[in-house]
C-alpha positions as CSV (number, residue, x, y, z in Angstrom):
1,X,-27.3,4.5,4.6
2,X,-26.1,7.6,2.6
3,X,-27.2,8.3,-0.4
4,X,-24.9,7.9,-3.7
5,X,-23.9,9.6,-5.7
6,X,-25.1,11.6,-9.0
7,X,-22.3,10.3,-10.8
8,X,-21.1,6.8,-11.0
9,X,-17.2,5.8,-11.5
10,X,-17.9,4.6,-15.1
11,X,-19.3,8.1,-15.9
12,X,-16.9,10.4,-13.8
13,X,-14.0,8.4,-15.8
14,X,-15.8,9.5,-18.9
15,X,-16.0,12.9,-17.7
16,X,-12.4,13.1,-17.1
17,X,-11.8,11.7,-20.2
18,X,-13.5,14.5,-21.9
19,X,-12.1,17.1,-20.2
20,X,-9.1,16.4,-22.1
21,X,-10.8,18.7,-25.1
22,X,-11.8,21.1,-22.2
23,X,-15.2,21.0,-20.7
24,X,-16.0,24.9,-21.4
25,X,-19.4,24.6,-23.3
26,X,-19.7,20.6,-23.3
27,X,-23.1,21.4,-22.0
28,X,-24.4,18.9,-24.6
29,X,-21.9,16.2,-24.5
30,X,-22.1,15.7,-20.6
31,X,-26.1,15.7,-20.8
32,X,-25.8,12.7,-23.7
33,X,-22.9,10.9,-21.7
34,X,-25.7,10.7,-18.8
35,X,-28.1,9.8,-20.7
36,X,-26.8,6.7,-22.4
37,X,-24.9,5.7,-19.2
38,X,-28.0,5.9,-16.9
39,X,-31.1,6.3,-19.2
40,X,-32.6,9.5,-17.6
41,X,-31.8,13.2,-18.1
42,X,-29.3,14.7,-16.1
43,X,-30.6,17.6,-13.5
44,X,-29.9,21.0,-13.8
45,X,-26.0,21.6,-13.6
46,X,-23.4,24.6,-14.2
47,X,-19.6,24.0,-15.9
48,X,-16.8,26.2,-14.5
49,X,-13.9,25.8,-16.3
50,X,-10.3,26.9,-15.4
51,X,-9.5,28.9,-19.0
52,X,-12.9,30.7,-18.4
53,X,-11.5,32.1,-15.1
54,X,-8.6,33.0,-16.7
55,X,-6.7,30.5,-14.2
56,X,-3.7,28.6,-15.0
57,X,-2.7,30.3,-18.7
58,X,1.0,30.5,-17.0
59,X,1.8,26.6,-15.1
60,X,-0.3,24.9,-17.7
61,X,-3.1,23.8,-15.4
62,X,-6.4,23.0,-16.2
63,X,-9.4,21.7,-14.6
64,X,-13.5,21.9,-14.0
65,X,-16.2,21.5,-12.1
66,X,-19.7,20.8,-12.4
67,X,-22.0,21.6,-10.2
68,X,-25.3,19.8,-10.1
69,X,-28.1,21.9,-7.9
70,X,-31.7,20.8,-7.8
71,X,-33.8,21.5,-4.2
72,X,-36.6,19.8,-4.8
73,X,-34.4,16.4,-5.2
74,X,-31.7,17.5,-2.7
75,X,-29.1,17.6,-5.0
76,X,-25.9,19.7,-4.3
77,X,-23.2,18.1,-5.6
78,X,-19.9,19.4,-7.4
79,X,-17.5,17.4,-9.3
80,X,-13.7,18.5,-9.7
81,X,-12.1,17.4,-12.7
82,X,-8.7,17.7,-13.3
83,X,-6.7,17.3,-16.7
84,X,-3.0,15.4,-16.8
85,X,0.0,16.1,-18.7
86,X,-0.7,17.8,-22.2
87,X,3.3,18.6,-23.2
88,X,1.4,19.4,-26.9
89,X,-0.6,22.0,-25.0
90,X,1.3,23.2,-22.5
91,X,5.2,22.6,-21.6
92,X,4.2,24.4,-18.1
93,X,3.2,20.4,-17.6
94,X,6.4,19.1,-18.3
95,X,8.1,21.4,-16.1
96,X,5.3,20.9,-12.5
97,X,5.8,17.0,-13.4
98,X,9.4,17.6,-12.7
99,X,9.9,20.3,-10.6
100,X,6.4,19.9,-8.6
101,X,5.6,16.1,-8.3
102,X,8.9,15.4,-8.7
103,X,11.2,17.8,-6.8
104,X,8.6,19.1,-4.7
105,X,10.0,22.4,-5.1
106,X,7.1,24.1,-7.4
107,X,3.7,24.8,-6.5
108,X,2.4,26.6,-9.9
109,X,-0.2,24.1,-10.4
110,X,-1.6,23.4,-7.2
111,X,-1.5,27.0,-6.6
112,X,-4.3,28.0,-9.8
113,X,-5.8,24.5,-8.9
114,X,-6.6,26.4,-5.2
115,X,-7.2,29.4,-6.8
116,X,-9.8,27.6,-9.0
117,X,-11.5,25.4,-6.5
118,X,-11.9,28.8,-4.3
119,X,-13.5,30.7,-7.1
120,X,-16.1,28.0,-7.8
121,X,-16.6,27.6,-4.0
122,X,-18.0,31.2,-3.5
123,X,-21.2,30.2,-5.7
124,X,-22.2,27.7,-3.3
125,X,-23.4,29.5,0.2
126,X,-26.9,30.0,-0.5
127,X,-28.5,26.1,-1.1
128,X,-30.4,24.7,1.8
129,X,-28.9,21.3,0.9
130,X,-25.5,20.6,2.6
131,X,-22.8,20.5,-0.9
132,X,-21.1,17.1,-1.4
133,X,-17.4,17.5,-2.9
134,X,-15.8,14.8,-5.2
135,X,-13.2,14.7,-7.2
136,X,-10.8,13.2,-10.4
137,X,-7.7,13.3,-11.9
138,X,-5.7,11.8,-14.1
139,X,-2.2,11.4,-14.5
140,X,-0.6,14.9,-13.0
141,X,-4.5,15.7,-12.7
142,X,-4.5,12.8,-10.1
143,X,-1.9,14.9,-8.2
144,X,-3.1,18.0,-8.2
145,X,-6.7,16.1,-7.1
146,X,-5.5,14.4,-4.4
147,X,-3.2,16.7,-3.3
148,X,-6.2,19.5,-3.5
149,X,-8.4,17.0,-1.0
150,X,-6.1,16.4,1.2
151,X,-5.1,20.6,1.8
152,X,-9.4,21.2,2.1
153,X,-10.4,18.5,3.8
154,X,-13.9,18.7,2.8
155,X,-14.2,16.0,-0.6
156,X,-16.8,13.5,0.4
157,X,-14.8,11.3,-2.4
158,X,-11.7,11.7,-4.2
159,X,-10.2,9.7,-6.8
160,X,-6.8,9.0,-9.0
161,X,-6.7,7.7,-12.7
162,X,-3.6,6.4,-13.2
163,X,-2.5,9.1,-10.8
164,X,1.0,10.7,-10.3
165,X,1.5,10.6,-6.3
166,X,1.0,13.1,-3.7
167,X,4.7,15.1,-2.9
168,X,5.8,15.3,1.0
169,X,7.5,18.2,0.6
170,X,5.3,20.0,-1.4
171,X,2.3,19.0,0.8
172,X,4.0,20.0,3.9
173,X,5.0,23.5,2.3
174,X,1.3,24.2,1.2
175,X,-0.7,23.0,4.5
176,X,0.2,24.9,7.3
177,X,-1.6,22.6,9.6
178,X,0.5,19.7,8.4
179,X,3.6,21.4,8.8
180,X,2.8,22.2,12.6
181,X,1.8,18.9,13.2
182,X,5.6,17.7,11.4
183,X,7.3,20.6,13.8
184,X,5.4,19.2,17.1
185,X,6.1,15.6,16.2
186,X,9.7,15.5,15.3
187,X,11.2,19.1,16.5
188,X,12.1,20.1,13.7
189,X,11.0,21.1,10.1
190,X,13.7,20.5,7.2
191,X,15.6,17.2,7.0
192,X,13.1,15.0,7.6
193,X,13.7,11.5,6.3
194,X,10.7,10.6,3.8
195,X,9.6,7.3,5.8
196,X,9.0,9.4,8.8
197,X,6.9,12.2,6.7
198,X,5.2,9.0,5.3
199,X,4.2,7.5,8.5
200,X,2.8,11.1,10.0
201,X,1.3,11.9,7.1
202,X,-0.3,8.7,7.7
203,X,-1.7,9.7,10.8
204,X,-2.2,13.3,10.8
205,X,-4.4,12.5,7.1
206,X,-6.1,9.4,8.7
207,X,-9.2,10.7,8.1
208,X,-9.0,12.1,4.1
209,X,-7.1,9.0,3.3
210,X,-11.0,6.9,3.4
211,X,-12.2,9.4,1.6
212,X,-9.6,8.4,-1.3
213,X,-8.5,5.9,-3.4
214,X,-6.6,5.4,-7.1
215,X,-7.4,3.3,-10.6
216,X,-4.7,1.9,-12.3
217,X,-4.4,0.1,-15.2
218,X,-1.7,-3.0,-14.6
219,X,2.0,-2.8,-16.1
220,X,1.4,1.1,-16.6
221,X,4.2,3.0,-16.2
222,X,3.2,5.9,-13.6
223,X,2.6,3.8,-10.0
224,X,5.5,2.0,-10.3
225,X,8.0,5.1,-10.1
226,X,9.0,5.8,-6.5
227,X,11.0,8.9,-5.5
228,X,11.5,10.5,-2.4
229,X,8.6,12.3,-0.8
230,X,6.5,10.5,-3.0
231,X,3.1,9.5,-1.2
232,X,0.2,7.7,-2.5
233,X,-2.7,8.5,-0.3
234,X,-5.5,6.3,-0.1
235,X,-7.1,3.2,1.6
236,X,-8.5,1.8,-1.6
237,X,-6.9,0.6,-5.0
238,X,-8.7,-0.4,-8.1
239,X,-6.1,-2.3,-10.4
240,X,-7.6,-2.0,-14.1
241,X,-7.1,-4.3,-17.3
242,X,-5.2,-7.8,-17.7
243,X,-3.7,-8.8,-13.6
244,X,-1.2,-10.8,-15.5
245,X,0.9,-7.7,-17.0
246,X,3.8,-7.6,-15.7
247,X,4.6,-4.4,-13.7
248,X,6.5,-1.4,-15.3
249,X,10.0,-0.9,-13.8
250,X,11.0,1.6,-11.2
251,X,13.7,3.7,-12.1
252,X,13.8,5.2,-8.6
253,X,15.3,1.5,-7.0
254,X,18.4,-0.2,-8.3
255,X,17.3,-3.2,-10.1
256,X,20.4,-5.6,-8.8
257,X,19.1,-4.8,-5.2
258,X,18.9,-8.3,-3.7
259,X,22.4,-9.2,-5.4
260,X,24.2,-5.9,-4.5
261,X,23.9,-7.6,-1.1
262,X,26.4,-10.1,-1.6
263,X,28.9,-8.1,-4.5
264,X,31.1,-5.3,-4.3
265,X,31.1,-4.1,-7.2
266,X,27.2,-4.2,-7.7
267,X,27.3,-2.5,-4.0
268,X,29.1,0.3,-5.9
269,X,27.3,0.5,-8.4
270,X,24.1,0.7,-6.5
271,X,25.5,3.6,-4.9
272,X,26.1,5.5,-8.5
273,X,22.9,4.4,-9.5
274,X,21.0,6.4,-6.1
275,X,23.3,8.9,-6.3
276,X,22.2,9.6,-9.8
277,X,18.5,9.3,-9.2
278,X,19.2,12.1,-6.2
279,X,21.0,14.0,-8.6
280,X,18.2,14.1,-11.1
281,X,15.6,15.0,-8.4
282,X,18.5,17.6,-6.9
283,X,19.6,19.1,-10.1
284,X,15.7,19.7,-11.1
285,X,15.5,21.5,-7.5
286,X,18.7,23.6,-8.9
287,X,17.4,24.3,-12.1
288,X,14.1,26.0,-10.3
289,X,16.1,27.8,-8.0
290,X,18.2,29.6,-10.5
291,X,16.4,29.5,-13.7
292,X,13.7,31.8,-14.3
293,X,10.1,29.8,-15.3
294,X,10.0,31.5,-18.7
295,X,13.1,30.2,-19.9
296,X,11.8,26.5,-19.1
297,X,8.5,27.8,-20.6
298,X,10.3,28.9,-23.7
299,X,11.8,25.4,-24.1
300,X,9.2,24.5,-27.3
301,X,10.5,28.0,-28.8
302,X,13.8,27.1,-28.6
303,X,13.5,23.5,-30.1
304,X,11.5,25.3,-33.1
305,X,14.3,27.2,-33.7
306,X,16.4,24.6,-33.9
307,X,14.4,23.3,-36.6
308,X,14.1,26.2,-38.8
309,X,17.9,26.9,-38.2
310,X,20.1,23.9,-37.3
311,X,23.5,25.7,-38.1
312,X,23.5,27.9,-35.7
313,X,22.8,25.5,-32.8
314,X,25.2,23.1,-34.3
315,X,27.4,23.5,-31.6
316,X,25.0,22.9,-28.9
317,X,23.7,19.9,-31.3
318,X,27.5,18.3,-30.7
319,X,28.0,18.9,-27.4
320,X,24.1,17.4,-26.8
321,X,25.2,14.6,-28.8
322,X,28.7,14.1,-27.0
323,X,26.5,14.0,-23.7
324,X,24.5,11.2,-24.5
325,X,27.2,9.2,-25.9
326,X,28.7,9.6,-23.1
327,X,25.7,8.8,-21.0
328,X,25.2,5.4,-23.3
329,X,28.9,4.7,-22.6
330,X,27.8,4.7,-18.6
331,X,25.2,2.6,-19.1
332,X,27.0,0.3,-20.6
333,X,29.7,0.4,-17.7
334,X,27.1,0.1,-15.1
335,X,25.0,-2.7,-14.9
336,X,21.5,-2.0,-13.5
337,X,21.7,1.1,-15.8
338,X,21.8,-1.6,-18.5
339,X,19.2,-3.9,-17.0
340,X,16.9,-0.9,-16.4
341,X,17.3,0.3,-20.1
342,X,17.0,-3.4,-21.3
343,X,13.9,-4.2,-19.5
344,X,12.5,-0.5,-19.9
345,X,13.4,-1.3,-24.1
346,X,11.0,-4.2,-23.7
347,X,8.3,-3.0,-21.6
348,X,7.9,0.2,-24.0
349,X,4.3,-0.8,-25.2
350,X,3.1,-0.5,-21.9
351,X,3.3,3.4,-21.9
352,X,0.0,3.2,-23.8
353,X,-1.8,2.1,-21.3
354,X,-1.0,4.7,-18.8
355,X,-4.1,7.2,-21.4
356,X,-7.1,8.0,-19.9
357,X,-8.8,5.6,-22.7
358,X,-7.6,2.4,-21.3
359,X,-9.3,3.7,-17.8
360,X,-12.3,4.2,-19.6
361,X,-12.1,1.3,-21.8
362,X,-11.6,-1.8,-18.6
363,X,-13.4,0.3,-16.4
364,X,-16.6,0.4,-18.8
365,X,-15.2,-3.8,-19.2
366,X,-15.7,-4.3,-15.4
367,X,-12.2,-6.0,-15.9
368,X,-11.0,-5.4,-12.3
369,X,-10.2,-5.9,-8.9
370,X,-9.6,-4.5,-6.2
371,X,-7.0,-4.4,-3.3
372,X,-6.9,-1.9,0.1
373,X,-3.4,0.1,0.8
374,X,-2.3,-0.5,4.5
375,X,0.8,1.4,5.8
376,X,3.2,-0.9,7.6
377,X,4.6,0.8,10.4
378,X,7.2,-1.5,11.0
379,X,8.7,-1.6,7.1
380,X,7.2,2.6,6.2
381,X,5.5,1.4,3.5
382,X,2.2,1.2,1.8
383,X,1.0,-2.8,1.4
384,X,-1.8,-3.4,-1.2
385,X,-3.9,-6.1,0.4
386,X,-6.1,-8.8,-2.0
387,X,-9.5,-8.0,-0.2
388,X,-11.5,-11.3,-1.2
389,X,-7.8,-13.4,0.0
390,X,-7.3,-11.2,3.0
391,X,-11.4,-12.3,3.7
392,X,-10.0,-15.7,3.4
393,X,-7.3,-15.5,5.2
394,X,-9.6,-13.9,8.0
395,X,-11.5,-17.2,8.5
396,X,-8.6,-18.6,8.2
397,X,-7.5,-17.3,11.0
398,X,-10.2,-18.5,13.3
399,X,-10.3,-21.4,12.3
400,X,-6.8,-22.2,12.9
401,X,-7.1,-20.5,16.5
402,X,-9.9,-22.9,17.2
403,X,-8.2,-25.9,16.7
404,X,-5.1,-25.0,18.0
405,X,-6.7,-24.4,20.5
406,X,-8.3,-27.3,20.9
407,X,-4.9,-28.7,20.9
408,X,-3.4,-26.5,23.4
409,X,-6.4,-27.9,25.7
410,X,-5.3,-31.9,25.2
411,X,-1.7,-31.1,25.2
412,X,-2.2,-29.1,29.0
413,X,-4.6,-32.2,29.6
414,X,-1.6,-34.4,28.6
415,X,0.9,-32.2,30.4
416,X,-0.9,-31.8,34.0
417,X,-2.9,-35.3,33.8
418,X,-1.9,-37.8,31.8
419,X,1.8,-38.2,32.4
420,X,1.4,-38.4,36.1
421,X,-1.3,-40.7,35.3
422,X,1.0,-42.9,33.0
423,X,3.7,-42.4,36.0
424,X,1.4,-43.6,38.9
425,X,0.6,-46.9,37.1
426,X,3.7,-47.4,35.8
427,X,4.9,-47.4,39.5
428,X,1.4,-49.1,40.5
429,X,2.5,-51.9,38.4
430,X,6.3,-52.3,39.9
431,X,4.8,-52.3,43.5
432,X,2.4,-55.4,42.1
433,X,5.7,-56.9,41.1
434,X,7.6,-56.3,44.2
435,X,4.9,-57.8,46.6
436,X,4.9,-61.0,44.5
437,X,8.3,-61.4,44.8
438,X,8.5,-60.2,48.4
439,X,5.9,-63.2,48.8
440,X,8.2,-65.7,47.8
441,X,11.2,-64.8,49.0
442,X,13.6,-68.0,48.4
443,X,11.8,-68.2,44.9
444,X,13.5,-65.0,44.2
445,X,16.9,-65.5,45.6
446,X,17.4,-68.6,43.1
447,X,16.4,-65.8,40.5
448,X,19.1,-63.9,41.6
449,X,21.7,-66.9,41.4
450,X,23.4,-65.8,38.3
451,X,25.1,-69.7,38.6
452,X,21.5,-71.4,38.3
453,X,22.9,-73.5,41.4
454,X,20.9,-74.1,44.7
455,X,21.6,-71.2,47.1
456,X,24.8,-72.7,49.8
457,X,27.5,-71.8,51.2
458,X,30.1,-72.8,52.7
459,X,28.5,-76.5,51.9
460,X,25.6,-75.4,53.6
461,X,22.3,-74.9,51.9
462,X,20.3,-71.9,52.4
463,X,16.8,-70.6,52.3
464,X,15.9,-67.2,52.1
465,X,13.2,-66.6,55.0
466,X,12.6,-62.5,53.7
467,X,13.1,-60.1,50.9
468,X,12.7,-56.6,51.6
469,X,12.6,-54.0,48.5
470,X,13.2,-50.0,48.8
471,X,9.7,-48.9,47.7
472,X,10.4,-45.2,47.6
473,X,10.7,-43.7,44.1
474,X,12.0,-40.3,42.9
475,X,9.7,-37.7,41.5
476,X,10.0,-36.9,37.6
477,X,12.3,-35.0,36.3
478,X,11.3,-31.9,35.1
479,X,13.0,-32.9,31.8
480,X,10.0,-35.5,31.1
481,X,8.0,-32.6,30.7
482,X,10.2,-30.2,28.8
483,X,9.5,-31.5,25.0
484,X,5.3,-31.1,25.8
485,X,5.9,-27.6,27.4
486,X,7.9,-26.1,24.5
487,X,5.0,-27.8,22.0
488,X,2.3,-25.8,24.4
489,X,4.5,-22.7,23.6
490,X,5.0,-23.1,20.2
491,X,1.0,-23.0,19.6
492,X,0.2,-20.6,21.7
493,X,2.6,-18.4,20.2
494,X,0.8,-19.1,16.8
495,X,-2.7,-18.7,18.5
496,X,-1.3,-15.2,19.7
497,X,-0.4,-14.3,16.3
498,X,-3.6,-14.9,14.5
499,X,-5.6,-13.5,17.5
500,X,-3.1,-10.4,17.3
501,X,-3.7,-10.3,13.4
502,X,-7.8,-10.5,13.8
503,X,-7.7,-7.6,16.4
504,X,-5.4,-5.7,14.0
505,X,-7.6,-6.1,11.1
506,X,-10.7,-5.3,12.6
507,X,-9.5,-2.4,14.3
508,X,-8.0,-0.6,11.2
509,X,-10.1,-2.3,8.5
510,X,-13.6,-1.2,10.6
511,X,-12.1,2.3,10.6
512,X,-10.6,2.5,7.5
513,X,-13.3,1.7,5.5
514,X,-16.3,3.0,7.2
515,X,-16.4,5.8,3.7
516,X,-16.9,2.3,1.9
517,X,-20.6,1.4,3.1
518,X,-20.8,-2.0,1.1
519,X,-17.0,-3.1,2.7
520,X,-17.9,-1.9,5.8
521,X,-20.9,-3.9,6.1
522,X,-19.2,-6.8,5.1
523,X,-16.4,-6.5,7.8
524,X,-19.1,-6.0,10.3
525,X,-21.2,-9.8,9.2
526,X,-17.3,-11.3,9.3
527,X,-16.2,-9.7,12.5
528,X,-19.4,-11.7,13.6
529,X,-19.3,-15.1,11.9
530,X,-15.9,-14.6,13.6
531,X,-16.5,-14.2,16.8
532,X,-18.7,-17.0,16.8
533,X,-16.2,-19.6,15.6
């Protein structure tokens, strides 16, 4: 078994949380965090921080590491930690949450983010002790993270706090690898439809995706969004806080979907509704193209202006205002803008809990649980599984093969056996009852006098010396057996599905989480109560 690591999840949220005031010279803070967490003193380590390096001034970035060294106890471990969106620090944040995670078409950040990592990297070559990589992010920090771990391929563990998602497009532009693996697999290298970058990325990733996974608080407001190119990347979710908040809504997916089905004119408007959302993420793509990163940057300038002298932006002021009336005025004529804006109206307290506190806060609580992302290849999309019910669902499973089984045995029993058995008696019997009567045979003529008179003709009376019966009889007909047979098949069919289901699992549940030592010892024990059911 591995050893852990230096840093538990509790502390490397707190860690994160405390980069938010910059980690440059938190020397003292980061030894007392240890020590209250674990009740020892914290070995030798070394901060390298982002604004020290004079990296990411420009996009806004920021981020650390620490780097814990000590020989003697073979520790070589360095922590990435990445901050989220600080628009009171730096608008360059607001502008890589659109243009980057959003559009895919900006790569500022991730850019001084692999700048960073391979400055810090070059003070590692000369330890005996093999370096372990982890990493954390929160909000766009999560991105950048992620995204980071997934380009190196080298994090041992990588983690997302109320993360924003991993961009397709943005990926593929930045990992050459990736890209040639897109060209190979699909001939081509623009105009890829998102589901298929999903599934490769899927595959070609298979390996970094165990090394990752994401906490989220429930009902914040980040996970929920879904855009194209969007990716979350990761075998393992921890779901943070109350399970009973309801989730955020998703302004990337009409919210009339299901009914749009049936109505024309929610049809339409589903339409408008898409076609804004692409125009959002396409405009954003236009506005990078042709506007120069200093006049986005200057943004905060220009609002201050406005402030200090509101006359002579009056006329912008208008024609701002005139926009979003008219914008209201659409929402009102469209009506899953209005159900979006209704629900989003009362769902406006869960913003909160999208902070880097509230990770802290029900992490620290141990109010969790946690689920495993599967990729579907048959819908494209990423499944969050309940482990503990898919662990029920699992014995389940084999139980319900057994004794379906055990009923596909009687009913082939039934089917090859007992009918021909009930068949041969039944005619055993009628062969009984034709000697008897064949025994006595003037007995049975008056029988068969349907006047109850004595058997004469012609004034004559007559006995019957002989009766003779056919005794051949006809096979069954096939349709006697027809009703057990489709039974048999309906069984087996559900036998086949839960054995299909229990190869499935194991197969990509063994592999997935072999990074997760405690789940994949658990897994192996099942796979062989199982297997002995």
């Amino acid at each position: 078994m591995s050893k852990k690591p230096l840093l538990d999840d509790s502390l490397r949220n707190r860690i994160t949380q405390l980069e938010y005031k910059g980690l440059s010279g938190k020397e003292k803070e980061i030894k007392n965090i240890y020590k209250e967490s674990t009740g020892k003193e914290i070995p030798e380590f070394t901060i390298y921080d982002s604004s020290d390096m004079g990296i990411g001034g420009k996009s806004g970035f920021d981020g650390a590491a620490i780097h814990f060294h000590d020989e003697k106890q073979k520790i070589n471990e360095v922590y990435y930690v990445f901050r989220g969106t600080e628009p009171s620090k730096d608008f360059g944040d607001v502008v890589y949450d659109a243009l980057g995670v959003g559009a895919g078409k900006q790569n500022s950040q991730i850019e001084d983010a692999m700048a960073m990592y391979e400055e810090v990297e070059k003070n590692f070559t000369d330890s005996s002790v093999k370096i372990k990589r982890y990493g954390d992010g929160h909000s766009l920090g999560g991105h950048l993270i992620v995204t980071l771990s997934l380009i190196t391929k080298n994090f041992v563990n990588t983690r997302g706090l109320n993360d924003a998602p991993v961009n397709l497009e943005q990926l593929k532009e930045l990992d050459s690898d990736f890209e040639n693996y897109v060209q190979v697999k699909t001939g081509k290298n623009e105009g890829i439809s998102s589901k298929k970058l999903t599934e490769l990325a899927n595959t070609y990733y298979k390996k970094q995706k165990a090394t990752i996974s994401h906490t989220w608080v429930k009902g914040e407001p980040m996970h929920a969004q879904s855009f194209p190119g969007s990716w979350y990347a990761g075998n393992k979710v921890t779901m943070l806080g109350n399970m009973n908040t309801e989730e955020m809504i998703n302004i990337g997916e009409y919210p009339l979907k299901r009914l749009a089905k049936w109505n024309l004119f929610l049809k339409h408007d589903e339409m408008r509704y898409n076609s804004g959302v692409s125009n959002i993420i396409g405009g954003l793509s236009l506005v990078n193209a042709h506007v120069d990163d200093s006049v986005l940057l200057n943004i905060p300038s220009y609002v201050d202006d406005v402030k200090e002298k509101p006359l002579k932006h009056l006329p912008g002021i208008v024609l701002g205002t005139e926009g979003a009336f008219f914008l209201t005025k659409q929402a009102i004529k469209s009506p899953g803008v209005l159900v979006q804006g209704i629900k989003g109206i009362s769902q406006r307290d869960q913003a909160k809990l999208h902070g880097i506190n509230y990770v802290v806060k029900y992490t620290e609580a141990n109010a969790m649980k946690t689920y495993y992302q599967v990729f579907d290849s048959g819908s494209q999309e990423e499944i969050l599984l309940d482990y503990e019910q898919m662990k029920k669902f699992v014995y389940y499973c084999a139980n319900a093969i057994k004794d379906k089984e055990a009923n596909l045995n009687a009913l082939k029993q039934y089917l090859h056996s007992e009918i021909n058995e009930v068949f041969e008696a039944k005619k055993k019997k009628l062969k009984m009852k034709i000697s008897r009567e064949e025994a006595s045979p003037q007995s049975f003529m008056e029988k068969a006098d349907k006047d109850g008179a004595t058997l004469a003709w012609f004034g004559q009376k007559r006995v019957a010396e002989k009766v003779t019966f056919d005794k051949t009889f006809d096979p069954l007909d096939d349709n006697v057996f027809t009703p057990v047979e489709e039974i048999i098949s309906s069984i087996q069919e559900e036998v086949t599905y839960y054995q299909k289901f229990l190869e499935a699992f194991f197969q990509n549940f063994e592999k997935m989480m072999e990074a997760d030592e405690s789940v994949a010892s658990d897994i192996k024990s099942m796979k062989e109560a199982v297997g002995g059911i």
